[in-house]
C-alpha positions in Angstrom: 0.0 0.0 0.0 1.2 3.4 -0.6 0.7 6.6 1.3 0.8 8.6 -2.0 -2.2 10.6 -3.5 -2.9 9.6 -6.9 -3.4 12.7 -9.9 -7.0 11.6 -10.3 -7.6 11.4 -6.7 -6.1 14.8 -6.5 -8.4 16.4 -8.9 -11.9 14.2 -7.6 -11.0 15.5 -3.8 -11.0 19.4 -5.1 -14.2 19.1 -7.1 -15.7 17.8 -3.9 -14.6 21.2 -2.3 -16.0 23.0 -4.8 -19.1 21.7 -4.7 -19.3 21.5 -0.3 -18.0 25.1 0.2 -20.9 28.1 -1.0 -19.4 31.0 -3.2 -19.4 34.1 -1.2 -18.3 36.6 -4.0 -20.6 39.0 -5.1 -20.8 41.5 -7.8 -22.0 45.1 -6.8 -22.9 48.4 -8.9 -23.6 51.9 -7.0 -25.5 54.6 -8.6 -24.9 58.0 -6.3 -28.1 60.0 -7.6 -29.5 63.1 -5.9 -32.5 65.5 -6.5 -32.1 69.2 -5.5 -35.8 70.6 -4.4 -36.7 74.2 -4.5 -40.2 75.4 -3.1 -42.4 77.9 -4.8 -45.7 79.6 -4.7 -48.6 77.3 -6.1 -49.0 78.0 -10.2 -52.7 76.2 -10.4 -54.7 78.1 -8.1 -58.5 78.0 -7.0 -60.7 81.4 -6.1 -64.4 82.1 -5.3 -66.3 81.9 -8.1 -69.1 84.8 -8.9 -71.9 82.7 -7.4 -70.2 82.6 -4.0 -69.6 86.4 -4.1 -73.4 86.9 -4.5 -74.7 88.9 -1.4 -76.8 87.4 1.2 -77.9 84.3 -0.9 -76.0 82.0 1.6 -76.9 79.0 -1.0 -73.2 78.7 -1.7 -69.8 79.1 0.0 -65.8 79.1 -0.9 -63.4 78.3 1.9 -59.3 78.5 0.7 -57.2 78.6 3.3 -58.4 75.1 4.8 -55.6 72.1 5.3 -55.5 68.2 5.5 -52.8 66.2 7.2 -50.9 64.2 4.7 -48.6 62.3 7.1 -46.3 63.2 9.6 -45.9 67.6 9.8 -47.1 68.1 6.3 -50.9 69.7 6.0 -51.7 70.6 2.3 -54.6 73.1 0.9 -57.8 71.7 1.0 -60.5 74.2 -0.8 -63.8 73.3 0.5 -66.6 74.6 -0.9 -70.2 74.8 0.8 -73.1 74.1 -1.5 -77.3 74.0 -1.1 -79.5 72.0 -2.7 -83.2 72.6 -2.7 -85.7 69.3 -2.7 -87.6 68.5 -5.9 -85.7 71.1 -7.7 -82.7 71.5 -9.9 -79.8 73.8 -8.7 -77.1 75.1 -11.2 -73.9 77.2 -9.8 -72.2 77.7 -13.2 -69.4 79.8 -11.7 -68.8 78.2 -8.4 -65.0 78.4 -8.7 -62.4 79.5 -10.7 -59.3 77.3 -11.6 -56.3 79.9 -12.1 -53.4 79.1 -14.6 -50.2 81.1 -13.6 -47.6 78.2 -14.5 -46.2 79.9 -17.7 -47.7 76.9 -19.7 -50.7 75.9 -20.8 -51.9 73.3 -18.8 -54.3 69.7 -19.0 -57.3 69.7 -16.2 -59.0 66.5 -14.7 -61.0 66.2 -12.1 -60.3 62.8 -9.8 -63.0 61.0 -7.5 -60.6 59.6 -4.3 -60.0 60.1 -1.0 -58.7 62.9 0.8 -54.3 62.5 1.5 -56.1 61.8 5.6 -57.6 58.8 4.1 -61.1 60.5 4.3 -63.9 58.9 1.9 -64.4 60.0 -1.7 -68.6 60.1 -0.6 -69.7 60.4 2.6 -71.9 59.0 3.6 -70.3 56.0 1.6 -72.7 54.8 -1.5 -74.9 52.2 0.4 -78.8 51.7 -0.1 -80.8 54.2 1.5 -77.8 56.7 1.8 -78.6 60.1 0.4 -76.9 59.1 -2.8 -80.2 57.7 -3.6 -81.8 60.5 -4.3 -78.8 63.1 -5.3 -77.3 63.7 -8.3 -74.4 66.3 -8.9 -72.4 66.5 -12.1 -69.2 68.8 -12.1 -68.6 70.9 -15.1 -65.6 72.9 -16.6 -65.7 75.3 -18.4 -63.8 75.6 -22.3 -64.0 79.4 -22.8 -62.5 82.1 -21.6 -63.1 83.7 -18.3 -64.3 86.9 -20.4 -66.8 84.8 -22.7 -70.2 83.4 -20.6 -70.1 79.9 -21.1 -74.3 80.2 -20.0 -76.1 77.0 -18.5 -73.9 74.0 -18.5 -75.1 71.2 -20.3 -73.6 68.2 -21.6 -73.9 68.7 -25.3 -73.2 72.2 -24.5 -69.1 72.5 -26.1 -68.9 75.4 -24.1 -68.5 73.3 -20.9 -66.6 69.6 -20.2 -68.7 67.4 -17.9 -66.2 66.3 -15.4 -67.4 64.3 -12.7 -70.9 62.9 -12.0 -72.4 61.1 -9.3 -75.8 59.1 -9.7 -77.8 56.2 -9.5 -76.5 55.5 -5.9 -73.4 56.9 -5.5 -72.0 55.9 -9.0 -69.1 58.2 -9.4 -68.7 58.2 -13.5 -65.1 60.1 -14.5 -65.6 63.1 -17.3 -63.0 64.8 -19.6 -60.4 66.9 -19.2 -60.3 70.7 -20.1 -57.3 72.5 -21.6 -56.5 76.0 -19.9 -53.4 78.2 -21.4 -51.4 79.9 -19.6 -52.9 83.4 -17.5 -56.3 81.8 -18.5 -58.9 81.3 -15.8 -62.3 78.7 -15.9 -65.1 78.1 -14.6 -66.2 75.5 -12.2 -70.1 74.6 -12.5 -72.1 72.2 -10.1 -76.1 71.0 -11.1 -77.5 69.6 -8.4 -80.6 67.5 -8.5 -83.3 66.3 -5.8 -85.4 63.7 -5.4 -88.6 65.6 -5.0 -90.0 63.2 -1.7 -87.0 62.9 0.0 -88.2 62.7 3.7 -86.4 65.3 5.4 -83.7 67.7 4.7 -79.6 66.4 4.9 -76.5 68.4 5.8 -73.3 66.3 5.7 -73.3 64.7 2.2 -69.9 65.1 1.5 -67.9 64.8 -1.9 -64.1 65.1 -1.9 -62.0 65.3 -5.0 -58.7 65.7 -6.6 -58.2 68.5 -9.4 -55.3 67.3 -11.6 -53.1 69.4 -13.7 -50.8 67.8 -16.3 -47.8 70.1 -17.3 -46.1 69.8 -20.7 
């Protein structure tokens, strides 16, 4: 017998290593990015609307300066505005609120059915049977004419206006277009409200909350 390794058994006995001990190398790329983030005033502004600015009606109301908490110390703008709706009747505000353009650009408008950046509902109540939903309707117009032209009663075959946003048949919230406003220009914002005629008694907290979109170029 001989205490000598053979060649073969040489080269079987490192395979076996190879195989019984894990590779631990690794290859690694770094990217070092960085984004430098200056703050300036808003360019896509909101404003009372003529209707609001009528005196003593107290059948509609534009708040600005109101915030929601987005997480953490952050609280953005939340524009609220207070509208009335009469029973059996149809209301139309056709210049609720203006939508200001200051960006420099012309700009691409949508209007967004979600919840608030607090995680508050897109319809409050939510959209359940027997909810006021039932017997509400509200479409959301935009105007597509300058602020010095009047647009007159929104309708939807009307191509003054863009319908926008609607919500009917129980709380269906149905997405609209999207309106175009160039840079300086101003629109209109337009609510029709319509009510169910034998609604029971009167309701104060139906709630819609929305998210107007700009697209820059």
């Amino acid at each position: 017998m001989t205490n000598g390794m053979t060649r073969r058994t040489a080269v079987v006995l490192v395979m076996l290593m190879m195989i019984a001990v894990p590779a631990t190398a690794a290859v690694i790329t770094q990217n070092f990015m960085r984004a430098d983030v200056s703050l300036t005033a808003a360019c896509f502004t909101k404003t009372a609307g003529a209707d609001a600015a009528l005196p003593g009606s107290g059948f509609i109301e534009f708040q600005g300066g109101e915030t929601v908490n987005a997480g953490g110390n952050v609280t953005l703008l939340q524009e609220t505005t207070k509208l009335t709706g009469f029973i059996g009747d149809r209301i139309i505000y056709s210049d609720a609120v203006k939508f200001n353009n200051s960006c420099g650009h012309a700009i691409q408008v949508s209007l967004v059915s979600q919840n608030d950046p607090a995680g508050e509902p897109a319809l409050e109540p939510t959209a359940v049977a027997g909810s006021v939903w039932d017997f509400v309707n509200v479409k959301l117009y935009l105007s597509n004419v300058p602020i010095t032209t009047d647009p007159g009663i929104p309708t939807d075959s009307d191509p003054d206006w863009e319908l926008m946003l609607t919500i009917d048949d129980g709380g269906d919230v149905t997405p609209g277009g999207t309106v175009t406003i160039p840079n300086s220009g101003i629109r209109r914002l337009a609510f029709v409200i319509d009510t169910q005629h034998d609604t029971v008694e009167p309701i104060d907290d139906a709630i819609l909350r929305w998210t107007a979109q700009a697209i820059h170029p």
